[in-house]
N, C-alpha and C positions, 0 to 999 in steps of 0.2 A: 563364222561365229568365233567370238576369244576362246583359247584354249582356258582351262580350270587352271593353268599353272603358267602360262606366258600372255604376256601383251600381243597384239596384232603387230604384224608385222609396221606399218606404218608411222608407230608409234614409235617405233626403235629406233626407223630410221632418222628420227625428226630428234628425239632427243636419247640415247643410249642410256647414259647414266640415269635418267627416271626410268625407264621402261626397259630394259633390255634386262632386268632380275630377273632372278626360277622362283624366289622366295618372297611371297604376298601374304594380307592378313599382321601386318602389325598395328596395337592396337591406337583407334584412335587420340584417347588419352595420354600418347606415347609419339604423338604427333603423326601416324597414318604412314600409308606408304609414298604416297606422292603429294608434292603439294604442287596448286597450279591458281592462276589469277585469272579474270575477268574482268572484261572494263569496257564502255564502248567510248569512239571518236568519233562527234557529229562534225569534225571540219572535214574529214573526205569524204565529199557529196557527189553525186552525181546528177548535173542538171540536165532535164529534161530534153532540152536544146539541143546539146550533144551526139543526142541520136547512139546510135551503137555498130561497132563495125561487125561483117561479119564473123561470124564465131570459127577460132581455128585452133584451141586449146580446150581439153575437159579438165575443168577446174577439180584441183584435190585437196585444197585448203579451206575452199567454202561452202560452209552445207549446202543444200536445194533451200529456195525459199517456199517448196512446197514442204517441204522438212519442219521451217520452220514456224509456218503456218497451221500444220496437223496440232503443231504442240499447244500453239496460242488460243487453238479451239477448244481443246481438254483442257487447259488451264480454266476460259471463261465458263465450262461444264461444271470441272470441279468448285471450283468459285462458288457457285450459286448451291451446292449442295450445303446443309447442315455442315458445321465445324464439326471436327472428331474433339474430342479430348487429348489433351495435349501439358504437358508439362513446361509451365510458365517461370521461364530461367529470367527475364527482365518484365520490367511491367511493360504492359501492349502503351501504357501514353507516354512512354517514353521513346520506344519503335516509331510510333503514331508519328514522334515528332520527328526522328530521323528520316520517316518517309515523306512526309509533309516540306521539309524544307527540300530535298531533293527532286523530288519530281516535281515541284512547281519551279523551279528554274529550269529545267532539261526539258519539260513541258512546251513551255514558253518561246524558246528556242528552238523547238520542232516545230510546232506550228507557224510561227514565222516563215521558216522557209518550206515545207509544204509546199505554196504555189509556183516554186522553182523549180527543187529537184523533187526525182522518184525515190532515191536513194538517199537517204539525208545523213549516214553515218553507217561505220561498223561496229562489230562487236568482236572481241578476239578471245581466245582463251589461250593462252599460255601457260609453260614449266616454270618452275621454280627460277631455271636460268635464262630466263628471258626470252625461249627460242619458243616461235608462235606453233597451234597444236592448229588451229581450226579457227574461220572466222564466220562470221554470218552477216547479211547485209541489215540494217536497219530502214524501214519502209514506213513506219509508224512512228508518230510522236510519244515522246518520252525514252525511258528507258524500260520499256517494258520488259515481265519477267520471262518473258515465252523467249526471248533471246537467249539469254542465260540459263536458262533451261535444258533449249533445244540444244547448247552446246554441251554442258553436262549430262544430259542425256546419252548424245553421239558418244559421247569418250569411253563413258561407265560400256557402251557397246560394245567396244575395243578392249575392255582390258579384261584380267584374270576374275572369277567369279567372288573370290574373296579381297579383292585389293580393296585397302582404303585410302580415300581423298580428302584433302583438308583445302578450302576455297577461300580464293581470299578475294574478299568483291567489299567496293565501298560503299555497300548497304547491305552486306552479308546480313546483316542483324534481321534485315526484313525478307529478305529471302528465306531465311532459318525460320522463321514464324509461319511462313505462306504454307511449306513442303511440312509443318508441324503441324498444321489446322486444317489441312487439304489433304485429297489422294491427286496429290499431280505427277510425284513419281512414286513408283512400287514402294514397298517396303522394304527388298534387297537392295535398293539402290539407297534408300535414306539412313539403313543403318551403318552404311559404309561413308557415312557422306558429314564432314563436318565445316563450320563454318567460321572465318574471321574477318573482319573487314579489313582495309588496307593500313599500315601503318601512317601514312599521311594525314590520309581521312579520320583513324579512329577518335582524335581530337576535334573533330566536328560532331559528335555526337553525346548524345546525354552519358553523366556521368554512368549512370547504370550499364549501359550499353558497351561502354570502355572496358568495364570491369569486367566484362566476359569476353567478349569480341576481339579486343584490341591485340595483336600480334606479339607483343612484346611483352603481353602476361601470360599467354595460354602456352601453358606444356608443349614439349617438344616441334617448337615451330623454329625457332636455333635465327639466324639472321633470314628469312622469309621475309619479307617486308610487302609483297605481292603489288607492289611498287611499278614491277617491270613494262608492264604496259605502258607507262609513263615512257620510258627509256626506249620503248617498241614505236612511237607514235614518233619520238625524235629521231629514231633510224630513218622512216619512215619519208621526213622530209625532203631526202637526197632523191626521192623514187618518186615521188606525188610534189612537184612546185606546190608552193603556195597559189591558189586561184590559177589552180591549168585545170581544163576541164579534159577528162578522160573518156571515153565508151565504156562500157560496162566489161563486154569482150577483153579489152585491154588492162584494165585496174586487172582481171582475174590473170589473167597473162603474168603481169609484174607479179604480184602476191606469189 
């Protein structure tokens, strides 16, 4: 369990200068204690075909996808219960449309390849400086939110009882609406938990959406740009060919 005043060790080791403080608890509006990004990549797939060799490492990057699956079940529980009340910072048809253009391209492109791979893409969460925290496999079409969840779930696990995080995901706007309308995570965890989309992205979305969201207006977010995924998936290439097919075994090995 985190101590009330340090990060898990794990944390340290992956990135020092976010996580290796005594002193947690500054405030959100002040830009939080850590910032960290999320994003998934549907080109490293895992085709069916490939098979899997046997297993000779225990992965420490990637969560369980029993893990990830417990979360996607509470989510579709919470879902269906009554909305709580919730303080509406942008209007829901302008979110409506952020969500709307997004998952029907990322959609689209899951179910296409379905009858390929099992694996059709990851999710990563990363620091501020680009160094990866944890990834999770994607199995399901779209970008669903149980991915992103179950990664900011795991971390909030990891760290000090008071630390706050500011996320920068290119549809923050709808994730910030979902954990406001919903009990999908506690309420220690959402009052420490803030949201912006990515600085790339935030120009793809309705004017409303900018004005709150967008990185390069909200308080203490400094050069953030949660960008880094982008520049993680370009590493990335030296390590995964284009169109080389992998084992499951193996992709967790390299990671």
């Amino acid at each position: 369990p985190p101590s009330p005043d340090l990060c898990v060790s794990i944390l340290v080791q992956r990135c020092p200068t976010c996580f290796a403080g005594t002193m947690f608890g500054r405030p959100l509006s002040e830009g939080g204690d850590v910032h960290v990004a999320t994003d998934g990549n549907f080109h490293h797939r895992h085709r069916c075909l490939a098979g899997s060799c046997p297993p000779f490492y225990e992965p420490t990057y990637f969560i369980p996808k029993a893990q990830v699956d417990k979360v996607g079940r509470w989510i579709g529980w919470a879902c269906k219960q009554s909305p709580r009340q919730h303080r509406i910072i942008v209007p829901d048809e302008a979110i409506d449309q952020c969500e709307a253009s997004y998952e029907a391209a990322d959609s689209n492109k899951q179910k296409a390849a379905m009858d390929c791979f099992d694996d059709t893409g990851i999710m990563a969460l990363i620091c501020r400086h680009d160094i990866p925290l944890f990834f999770a496999n994607i199995d399901t079409p779209g970008k669903q939110q149980k991915y992103s969840i179950a990664l900011l779930e795991h971390l909030f696990s990891l760290l000090p009882l008071a630390a706050t995080i500011v996320v920068l995901y290119d549809i923050g706007c709808v994730l910030d609406r979902s954990l406001s309308k919903y009990d999908i995570l506690s309420d220690g965890i959402v009052s420490r938990l803030c949201f912006a989309t990515t600085a790339m992205h935030a120009y793809g979305h309705e004017w409303a959406c900018q004005l709150t969201y967008n990185p390069h207006i909200i308080d203490g977010l400094g050069l953030s740009d949660g960008e880094g995924t982008e520049r993680l998936w370009s590493r990335f290439i030296k390590l995964i060919g284009i169109e080389r097919a992998l084992s499951v075994s193996l992709i967790l090995y390299c990671n």
